[in-house]
N, C-alpha and C positions, 0 to 999 in steps of 0.2 A: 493232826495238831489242832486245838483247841484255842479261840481266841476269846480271853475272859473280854467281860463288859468295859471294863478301864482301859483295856487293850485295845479294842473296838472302837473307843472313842476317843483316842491319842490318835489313832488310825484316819479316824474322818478330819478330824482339827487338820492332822498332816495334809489330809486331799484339800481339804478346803484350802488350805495356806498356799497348796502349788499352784491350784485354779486361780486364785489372787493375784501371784504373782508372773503365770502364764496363762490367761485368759482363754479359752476357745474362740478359734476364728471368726468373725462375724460372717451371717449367713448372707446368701448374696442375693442383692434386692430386688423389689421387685422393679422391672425396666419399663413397667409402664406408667411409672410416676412422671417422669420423666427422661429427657432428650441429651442433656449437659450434665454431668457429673466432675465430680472430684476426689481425687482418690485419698483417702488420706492414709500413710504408709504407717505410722503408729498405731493406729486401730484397724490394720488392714481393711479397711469398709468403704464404701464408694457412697458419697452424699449426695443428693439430689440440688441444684443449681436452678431454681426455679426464676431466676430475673438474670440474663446474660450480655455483658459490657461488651457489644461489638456494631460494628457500621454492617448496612446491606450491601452487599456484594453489589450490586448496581450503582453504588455509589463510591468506590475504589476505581481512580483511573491512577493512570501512571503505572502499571505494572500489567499490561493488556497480558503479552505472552506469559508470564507466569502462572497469571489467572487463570489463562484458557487451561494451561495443562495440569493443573494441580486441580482442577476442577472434573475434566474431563479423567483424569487418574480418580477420583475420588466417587467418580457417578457411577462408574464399571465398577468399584467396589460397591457401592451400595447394592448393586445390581445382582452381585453376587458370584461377577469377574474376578478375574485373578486382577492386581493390583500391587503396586511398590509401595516400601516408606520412604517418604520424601524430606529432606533434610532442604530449607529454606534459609540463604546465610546470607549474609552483606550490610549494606550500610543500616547503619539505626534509625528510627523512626521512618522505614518506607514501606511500612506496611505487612510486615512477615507474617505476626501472629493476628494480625486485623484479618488477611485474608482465609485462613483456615478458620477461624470461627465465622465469617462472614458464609465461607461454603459450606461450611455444615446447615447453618439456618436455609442456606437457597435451597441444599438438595434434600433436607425436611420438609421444605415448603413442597416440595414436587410430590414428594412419597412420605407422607406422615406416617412415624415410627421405624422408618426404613435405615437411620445412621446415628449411632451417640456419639457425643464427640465426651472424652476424658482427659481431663488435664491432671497432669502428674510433675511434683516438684523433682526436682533434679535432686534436692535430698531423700527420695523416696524411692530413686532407681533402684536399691539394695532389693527392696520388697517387691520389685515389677515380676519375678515367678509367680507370687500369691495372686495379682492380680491376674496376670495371664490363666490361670487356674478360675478361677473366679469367670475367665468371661468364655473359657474354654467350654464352661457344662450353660451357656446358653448360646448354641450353632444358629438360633433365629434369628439372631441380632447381630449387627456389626457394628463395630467398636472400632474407633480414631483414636488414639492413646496421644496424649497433643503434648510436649514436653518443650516451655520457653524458655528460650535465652540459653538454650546448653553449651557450656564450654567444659575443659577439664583443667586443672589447674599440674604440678609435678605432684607425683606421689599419690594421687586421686586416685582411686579403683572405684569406683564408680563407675565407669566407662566397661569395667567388663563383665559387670551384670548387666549391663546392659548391650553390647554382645553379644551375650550368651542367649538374651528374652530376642534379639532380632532375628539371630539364625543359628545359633550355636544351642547347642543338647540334643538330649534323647528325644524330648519330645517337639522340640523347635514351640515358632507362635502359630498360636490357632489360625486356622483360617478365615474367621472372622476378626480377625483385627490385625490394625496398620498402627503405623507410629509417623507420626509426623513432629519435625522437632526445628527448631528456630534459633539461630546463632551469627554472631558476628562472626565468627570463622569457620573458614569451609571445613576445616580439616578438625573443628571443635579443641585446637588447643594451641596457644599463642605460638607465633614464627621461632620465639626466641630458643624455646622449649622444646622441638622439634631439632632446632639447627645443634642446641647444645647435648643433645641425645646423640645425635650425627657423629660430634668433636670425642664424645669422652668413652662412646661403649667399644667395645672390644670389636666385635662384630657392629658398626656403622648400621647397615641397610639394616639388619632381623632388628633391630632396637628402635628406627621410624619404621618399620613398617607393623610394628606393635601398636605404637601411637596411631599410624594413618589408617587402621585398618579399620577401626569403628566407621569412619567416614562412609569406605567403602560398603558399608551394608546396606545402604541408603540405596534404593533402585534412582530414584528421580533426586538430580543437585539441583536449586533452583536458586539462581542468585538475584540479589534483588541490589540495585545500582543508586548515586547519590542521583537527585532531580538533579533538572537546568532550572534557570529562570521562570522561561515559558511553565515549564511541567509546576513549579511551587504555584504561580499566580493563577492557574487552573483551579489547583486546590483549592487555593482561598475564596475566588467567586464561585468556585461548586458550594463551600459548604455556606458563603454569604446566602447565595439562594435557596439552598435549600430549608435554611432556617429562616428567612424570609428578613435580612437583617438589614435595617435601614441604615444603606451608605450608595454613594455616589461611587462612580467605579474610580473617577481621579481619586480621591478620599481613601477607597478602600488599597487603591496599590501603593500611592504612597504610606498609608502606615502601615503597610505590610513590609516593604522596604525598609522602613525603620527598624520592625521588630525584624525582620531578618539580618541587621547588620551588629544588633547587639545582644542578638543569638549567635554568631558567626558562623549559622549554615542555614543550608534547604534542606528541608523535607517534609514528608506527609505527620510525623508527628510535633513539627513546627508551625506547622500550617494550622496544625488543628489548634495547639497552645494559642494561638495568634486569636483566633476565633473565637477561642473560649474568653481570653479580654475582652476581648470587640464586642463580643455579643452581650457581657455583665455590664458595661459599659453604655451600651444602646436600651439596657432594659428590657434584654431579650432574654426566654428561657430557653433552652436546650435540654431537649431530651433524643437522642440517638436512635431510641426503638420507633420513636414516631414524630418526624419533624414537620414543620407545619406542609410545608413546601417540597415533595422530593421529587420533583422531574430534575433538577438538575445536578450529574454528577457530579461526586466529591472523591475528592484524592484519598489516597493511601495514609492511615494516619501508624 
């Protein structure tokens, strides 16, 4: 069969039009731009993150035990140990996603090149095969796949792509990468939802244990708990000191007590909001990658 010239070029227009509207993959980058990325699930491609919003690990108290082991999990992986994904849940503001970006920069600082950390929105779970694919054909490199604030809502499927990228398929996830993921609930989906699953399915148990079983993929749960008093007024004179911010320590607790009464709680990302006043207010600049002051610990924000 013979394709005349007009034919030929109805032909091309046609490829051009599918390539427009189905793009070929973006190729995968190179990884010694940089250490942090971001995925982005629309244009399948991973960006480079060249200024990164987190506190120094040395400067997080109030969550000593979970530090140590999500740290110590995290260094055998860079290592090139076997290692779990760790699912980080409990109160707000006490530090969940502050400390996995904080351990990534410590165990960079130790072995430069040796761990990416990848943040992935929760709308983007659909495309986590492509990525896992993408970091599958570089075995040199290890990859933290960092997923905040996950929850699921009724009817969401979401939760079983992502599933499937933990431990479920043919080909399961590389052994170069982990997924650490951060949630107000352990079980990533409200009591009510769970309990109402319970009440209306035919078979009870195979209908939560649908729901709870994402949870279960998680090797390490690591719960992080609301502060006391002590543990908030820690926070607040670590980061006083360590930005070097001119107050008296009466001064400084009493308006910390204020601003905590009409926040009506504690925690390490209360503590920081408190600070971040105090210190626009004293004429002080803050910058988190380098403060003036840092011998002394600061809380979990």
């Amino acid at each position: 069969m013979t394709i005349e010239f007009g034919q030929a070029d109805s032909l091309r227009r046609i490829a051009e039009a599918l390539e427009r509207i189905s793009p070929a993959p973006a190729p995968a980058p190179d990884f010694a731009q940089a250490t942090v990325w971001v995925w982005r699930g629309a244009g399948e491609r991973l960006d480079p993150v060249t200024r990164v919003s987190r506190v120094p690990l040395a400067r997080l108290v109030g969550i000593d035990r979970a530090r140590d082991t999500l740290l110590a999990n995290t260094r055998r992986f860079a290592e090139g140990l076997p290692a779990n994904n760790a699912l980080l849940w409990g109160a707000r503001g006490m530090g969940k996603s502050a400390l996995v970006k904080a351990i990534q920069a410590d165990i960079e600082a130790e072995r430069p090149g040796s761990l990416h950390l990848i943040e992935i929105l929760r709308e983007d779970l659909p495309t986590l095969g492509r990525l896992l694919s993408i970091l599958r054909e570089a075995p040199e490199h290890r990859f933290v796949m960092f997923c905040d604030d996950l929850s699921f809502d009724k009817d969401d499927a979401h939760y079983k792509a992502l599933k499937a990228a933990l431990d479920g398929g043919v080909e399961g996830r590389p052994p170069n990468a982990l997924l650490y993921a951060t949630s107000n609930r352990r079980h990533l989906m409200p009591r009510d939802m769970i309990d109402n699953e319970r009440q209306t399915a035919i078979h009870p148990g195979e209908a939560v244990e649908e729901k709870v079983s994402l949870s279960d993929r998680f090797g390490l749960w690591l719960g992080f708990h609301p502060c006391g008093q002590d543990e908030y007024f820690a926070m607040i004179e670590g980061y006083a000191k360590a930005w070097a911010i001119p107050v008296t320590p009466e001064e400084l607790r009493a308006e910390a007590v204020e601003w905590r009464q009409t926040r009506g709680a504690m925690s390490g990302r209360v503590a920081w909001q408190f600070i971040q006043d105090l210190a626009g207010r004293k004429g002080v600049r803050i910058d988190v990658e380098a403060p003036p002051a840092a011998r002394g610990a600061v809380a979990a924000s």
